[in-house]
C-alpha positions as CSV (number, residue, x, y, z in Angstrom):
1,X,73.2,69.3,86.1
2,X,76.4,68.2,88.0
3,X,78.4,70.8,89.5
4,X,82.2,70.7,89.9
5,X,84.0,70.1,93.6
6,X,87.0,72.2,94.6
7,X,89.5,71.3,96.7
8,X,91.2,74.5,98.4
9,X,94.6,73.0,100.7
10,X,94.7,75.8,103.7
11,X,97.8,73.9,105.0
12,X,99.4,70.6,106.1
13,X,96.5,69.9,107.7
14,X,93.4,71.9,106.6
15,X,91.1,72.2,103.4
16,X,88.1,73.3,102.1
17,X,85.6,71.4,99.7
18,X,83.4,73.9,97.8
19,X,81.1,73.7,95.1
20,X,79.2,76.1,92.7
21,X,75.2,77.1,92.7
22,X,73.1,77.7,90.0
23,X,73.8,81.5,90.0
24,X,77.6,80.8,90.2
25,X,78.3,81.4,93.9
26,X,80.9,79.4,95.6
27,X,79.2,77.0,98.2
28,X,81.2,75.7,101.3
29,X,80.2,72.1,101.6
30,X,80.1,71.7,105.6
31,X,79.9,68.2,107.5
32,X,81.1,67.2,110.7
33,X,84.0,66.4,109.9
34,X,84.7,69.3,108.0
35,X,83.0,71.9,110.3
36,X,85.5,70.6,113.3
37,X,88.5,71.8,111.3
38,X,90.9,74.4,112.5
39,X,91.5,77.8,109.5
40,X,94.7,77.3,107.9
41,X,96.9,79.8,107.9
42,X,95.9,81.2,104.2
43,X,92.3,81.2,105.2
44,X,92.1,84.9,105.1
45,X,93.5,85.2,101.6
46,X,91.0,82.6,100.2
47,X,88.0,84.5,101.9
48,X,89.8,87.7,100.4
49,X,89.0,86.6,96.5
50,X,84.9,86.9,97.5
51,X,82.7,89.5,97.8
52,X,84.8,92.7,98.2
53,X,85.2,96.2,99.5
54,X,83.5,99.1,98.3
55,X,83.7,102.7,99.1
56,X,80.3,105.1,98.0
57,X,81.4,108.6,97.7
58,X,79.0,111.6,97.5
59,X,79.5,115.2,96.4
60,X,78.2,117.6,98.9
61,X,79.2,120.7,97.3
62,X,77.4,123.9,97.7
63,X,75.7,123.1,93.9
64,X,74.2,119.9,95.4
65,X,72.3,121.9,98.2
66,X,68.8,121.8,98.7
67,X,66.6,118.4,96.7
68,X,69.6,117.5,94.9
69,X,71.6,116.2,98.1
70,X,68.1,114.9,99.2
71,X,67.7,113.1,96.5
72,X,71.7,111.7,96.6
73,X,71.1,110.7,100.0
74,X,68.3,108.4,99.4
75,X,70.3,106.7,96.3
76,X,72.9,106.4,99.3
77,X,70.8,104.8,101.3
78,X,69.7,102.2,99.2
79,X,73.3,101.6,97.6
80,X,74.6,100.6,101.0
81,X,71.4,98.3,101.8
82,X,72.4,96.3,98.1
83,X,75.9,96.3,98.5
84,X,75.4,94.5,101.8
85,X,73.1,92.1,100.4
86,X,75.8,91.5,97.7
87,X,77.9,90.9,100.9
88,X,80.3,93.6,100.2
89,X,82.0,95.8,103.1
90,X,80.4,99.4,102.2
91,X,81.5,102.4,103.7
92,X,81.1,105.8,102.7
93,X,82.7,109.3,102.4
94,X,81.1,112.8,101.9
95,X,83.3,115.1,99.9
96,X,83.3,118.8,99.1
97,X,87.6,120.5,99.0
98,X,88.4,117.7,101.6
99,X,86.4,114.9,103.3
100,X,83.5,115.9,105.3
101,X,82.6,112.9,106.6
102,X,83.9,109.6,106.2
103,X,82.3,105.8,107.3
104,X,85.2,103.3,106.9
105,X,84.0,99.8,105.2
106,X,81.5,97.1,107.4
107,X,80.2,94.1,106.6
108,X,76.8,95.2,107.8
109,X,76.9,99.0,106.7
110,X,76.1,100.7,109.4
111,X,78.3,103.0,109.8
112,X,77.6,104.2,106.3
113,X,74.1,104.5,107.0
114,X,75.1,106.6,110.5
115,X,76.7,108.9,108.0
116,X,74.2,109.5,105.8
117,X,71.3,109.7,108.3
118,X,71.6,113.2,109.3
119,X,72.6,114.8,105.9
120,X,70.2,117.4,104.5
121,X,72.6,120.4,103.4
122,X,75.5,120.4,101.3
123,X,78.0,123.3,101.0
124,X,81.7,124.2,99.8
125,X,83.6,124.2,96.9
126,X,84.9,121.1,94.7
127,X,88.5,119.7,95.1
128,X,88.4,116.0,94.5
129,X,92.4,115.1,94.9
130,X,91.7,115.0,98.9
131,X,89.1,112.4,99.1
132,X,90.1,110.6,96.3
133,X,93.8,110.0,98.1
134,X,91.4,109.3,101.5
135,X,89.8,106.6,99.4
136,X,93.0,104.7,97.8
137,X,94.1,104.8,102.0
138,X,90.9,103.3,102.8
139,X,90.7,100.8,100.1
140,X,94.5,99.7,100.6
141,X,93.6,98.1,103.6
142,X,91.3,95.1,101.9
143,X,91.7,92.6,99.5
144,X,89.5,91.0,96.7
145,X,87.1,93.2,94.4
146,X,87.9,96.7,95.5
147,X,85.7,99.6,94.0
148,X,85.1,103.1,94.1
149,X,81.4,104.1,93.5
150,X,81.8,107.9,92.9
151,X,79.0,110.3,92.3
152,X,79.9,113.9,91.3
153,X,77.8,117.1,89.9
154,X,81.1,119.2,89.0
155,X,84.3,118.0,87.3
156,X,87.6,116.6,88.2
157,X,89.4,119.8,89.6
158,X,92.3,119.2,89.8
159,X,92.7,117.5,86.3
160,X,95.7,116.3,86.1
161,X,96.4,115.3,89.7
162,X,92.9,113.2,89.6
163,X,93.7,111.7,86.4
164,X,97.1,110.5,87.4
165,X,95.9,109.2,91.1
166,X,93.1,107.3,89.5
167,X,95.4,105.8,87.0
168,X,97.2,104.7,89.7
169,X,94.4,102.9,91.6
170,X,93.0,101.4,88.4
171,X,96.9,99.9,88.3
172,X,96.0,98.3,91.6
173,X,93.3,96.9,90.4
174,X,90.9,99.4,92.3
175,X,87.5,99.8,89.9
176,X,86.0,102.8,89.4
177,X,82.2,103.4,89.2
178,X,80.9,106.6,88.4
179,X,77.9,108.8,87.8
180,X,77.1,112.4,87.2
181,X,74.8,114.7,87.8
182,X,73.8,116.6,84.5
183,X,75.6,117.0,80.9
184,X,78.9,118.5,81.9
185,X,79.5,116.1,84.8
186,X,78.6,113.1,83.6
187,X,81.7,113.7,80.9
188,X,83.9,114.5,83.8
189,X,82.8,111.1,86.2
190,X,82.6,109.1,82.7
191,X,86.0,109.4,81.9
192,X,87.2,107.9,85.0
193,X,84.7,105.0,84.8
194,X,85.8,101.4,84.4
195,X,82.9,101.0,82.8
196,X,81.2,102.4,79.6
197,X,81.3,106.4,80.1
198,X,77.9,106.4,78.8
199,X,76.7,105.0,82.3
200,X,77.7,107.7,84.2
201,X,74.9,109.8,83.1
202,X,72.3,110.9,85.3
203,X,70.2,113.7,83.6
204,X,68.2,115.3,85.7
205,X,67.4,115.9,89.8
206,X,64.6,113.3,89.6
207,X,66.9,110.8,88.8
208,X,69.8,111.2,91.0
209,X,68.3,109.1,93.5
210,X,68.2,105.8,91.2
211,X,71.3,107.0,89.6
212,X,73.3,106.3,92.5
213,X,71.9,103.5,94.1
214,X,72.2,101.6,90.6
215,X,76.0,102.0,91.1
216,X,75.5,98.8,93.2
217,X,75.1,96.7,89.8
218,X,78.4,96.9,89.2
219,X,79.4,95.7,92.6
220,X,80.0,91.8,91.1
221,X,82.5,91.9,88.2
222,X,81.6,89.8,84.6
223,X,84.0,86.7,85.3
224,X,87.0,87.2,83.3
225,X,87.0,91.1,83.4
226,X,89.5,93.6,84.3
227,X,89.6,95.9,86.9
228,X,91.8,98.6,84.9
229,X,91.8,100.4,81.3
């Protein structure tokens, strides 16, 4: 099957030819000619519209202590590894009333797996307005597909200030993925999904781990969709 060229003008002087693989990925096509020219000046913007930026925040609340933050952590884990193979800068944040810890987005996710290495106790109460404005700072720096991977076992206190600062990110095109740990949460987390609320669910302990680290399907948007409700 013949695929289709692109033609991408950087400036007076510089371009890009791409194509598109079999799995719909855009291909640089690189010769010597093309490999010897200088990045325009809109370069950065161009790169900007692939792959994207994602933030995995995890509840470590007092509730979550003991095999539940276990459990959390090695969903974690594994989210970071994928979302780095999807070629996405990961970082992560811990959040109880405030941010515990914070890894700000890499291309190779290490210092989202730094955090997370030493976690094996969780503790404090549940305030999510905090983190949640850390996030849309952290997240205002980048470009392209932006997302929130958010993983709670509580609810959205407090209400009405989460709902309205998550409205506004979703109005920035910021995408929200969420899960929840048990009946209660997963109503909370679902409601601020960009996604079907019925994904948010995670039932029990035993599946927290793959709860979580299945947030990373969501990292590469269905072409055409929105990133807002």
């Amino acid at each position: 099957m013949s695929r289709p060229v692109i033609g991408i003008d950087l400036g007076t002087t510089n371009s890009v030819v791409a194509t598109v693989d079999d799995d719909g990925k855009v291909v640089i096509l690189r010769n010597a000619g093309l490999s010897q020219i200088p990045p325009g000046a809109h370069l950065g913007a161009l790169q900007g519209r692939f792959g994207g930026t994602v933030m995995l925040c995890i509840d470590v609340t007092g509730s979550m202590d003991g095999d539940p933050i276990l459990q959390a952590v090695r969903g974690a884990v594994e989210f970071v590894s994928e979302a780095v193979a999807a070629h996405y800068k990961v970082g992560v944040m811990l959040w109880n009333t405030s941010v515990v810890a914070l890894a700000e987005p890499t291309t190779d996710g290490g210092a989202a797996m730094g955090i997370l290495a030493p976690v094996n106790h969780a503790a404090g109460g549940n305030d999510l307005i905090g983190p949640l404005e850390r996030c849309h700072q952290v997240l205002g720096q980048f470009t392209g597909d932006r997302v929130v991977a958010l993983f709670g076992d509580g609810d959205l206190t407090p209400r009405h200030r989460v709902l309205v600062k998550v409205a506004q990110m979703k109005s920035e095109n910021i995408r929200f993925v969420t899960r929840g740990l048990g009946a209660m949460a997963a109503r909370e987390f679902g409601e601020i999904s960009s996604e079907e609320a019925s994904t948010a669910t995670v039932n029990g302990v035993e599946d927290l781990a793959a709860g979580i680290a299945g947030m990373a399907a969501s990292l590469k948007p269905a072409a055409g969709s929105g990133s807002g409700e």
